[in-house]
C-alpha positions, 0 to 999 in steps of 0.5 A: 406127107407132113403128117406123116414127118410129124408122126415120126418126129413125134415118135423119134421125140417119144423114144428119146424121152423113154431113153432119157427115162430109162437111163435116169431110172438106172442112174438111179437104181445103181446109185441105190444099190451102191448105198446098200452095198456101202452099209456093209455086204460081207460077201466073202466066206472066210471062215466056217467052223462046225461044233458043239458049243452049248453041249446039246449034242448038235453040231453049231456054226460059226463064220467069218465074212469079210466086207470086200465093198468097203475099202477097210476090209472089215470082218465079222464073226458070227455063232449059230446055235442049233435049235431043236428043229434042226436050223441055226439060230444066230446067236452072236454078230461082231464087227469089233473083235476082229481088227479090220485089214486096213484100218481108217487110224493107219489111212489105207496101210495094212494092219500087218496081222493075217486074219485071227483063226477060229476052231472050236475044241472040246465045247470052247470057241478058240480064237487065236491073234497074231500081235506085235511079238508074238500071238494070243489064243483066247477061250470063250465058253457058251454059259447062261446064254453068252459066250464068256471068256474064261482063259487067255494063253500069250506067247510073245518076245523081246527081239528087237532087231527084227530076227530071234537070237540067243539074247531073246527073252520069250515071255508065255504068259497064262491067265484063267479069268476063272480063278484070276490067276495070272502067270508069266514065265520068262525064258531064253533058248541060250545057254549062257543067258539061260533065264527061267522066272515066273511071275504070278499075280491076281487078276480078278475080272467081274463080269467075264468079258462077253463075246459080243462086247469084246474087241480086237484092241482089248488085247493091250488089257491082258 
């Protein structure tokens, strides 16, 4: 009888010690996949879109995932290009053209912005930005193997008072990095404060600004 108590004593000891175990070996596994995750795992699609970029006839993609793990929400753009076996090759991975939802500069606030859309219109990819008083639309173009940008369209306004009245003053301003040629066009709705004036200037940038070096804060340049 008491060789038997010790054998079960022994065994109960044995099953107690392969719980610890277990336990302590998921502690830690989860510990491990919770570092993976925090490195950044942008598992949500925001944005697909399907075109011609480098003008071979086939169909390129590009994504916007979004990182829901990290407590910034940050995105990331990305371009395929078609290869001749039919796959897509990633062409161009960014976390910093697009403006995180909760950036770390206004502790946990939302940015107040919607995520930037991106299509892709006769060979360019365009990405249009809501900004303070208004939007920009920037036109990228695939050339020599980087995607350039060549043209920058911004509408913006001067209200003040957090609504559009006859005082408002739009300003559309229109810039091709190509020729440097920067226009900006000044106008009202109203007719008694009717205003049309037009600025030109001679912006020349050298090198055009890459894609991938590209930032959501370079906005403020143009």
């Amino acid at each position: 009888m008491q060789n038997e108590c010790k054998q079960i004593t022994l065994r109960t000891m044995n099953n107690i010690f392969l719980l610890l175990a277990f336990l302590f070996m998921s502690a830690q596994t989860n510990v491990f996949a919770q570092n993976i995750l925090s490195k950044g795992q942008f598992n949500y699609l925001v944005k697909e879109e399907k075109g011609d970029l480098n003008r071979d006839g086939k169909m390129d993609r590009i994504t916007v995932h979004m990182d829901t793990i990290d407590n910034t929400y940050p995105l990331r753009l990305q371009i395929f290009l078609s290869q001749p076996n039919g796959k897509w090759a990633l062409a161009v991975s960014s976390t910093q053209i697009i403006e995180p939802q909760y950036p770390t500069d206004k502790h946990g606030e939302y940015n107040g912005y919607q995520i930037p859309d991106f299509r892709i219109e006769n060979g360019s990819l365009l990405m249009w930005s809501e900004i303070k008083g208004g939007n920009i639309t920037y036109e990228f173009k695939y050339e020599k193997g980087n995607f350039e940008l060549i043209n920058i369209e911004k509408l913006t306004n001067n209200a003040t008072k957090g609504y559009i009245d006859e005082n408002t003053v739009f300003t559309e301003t229109k810039f091709n990095l190509i020729t440097g040629v920067r226009i900006e066009t000044d106008s009202t709705n109203s007719e008694k404060t009717f205003k049309n004036e037009k600025r030109i200037k001679a912006v020349l940038i050298r090198p055009l600004p890459k894609i991938q070096d590209f930032k959501f804060s370079d906005k403020d340049r143009y």
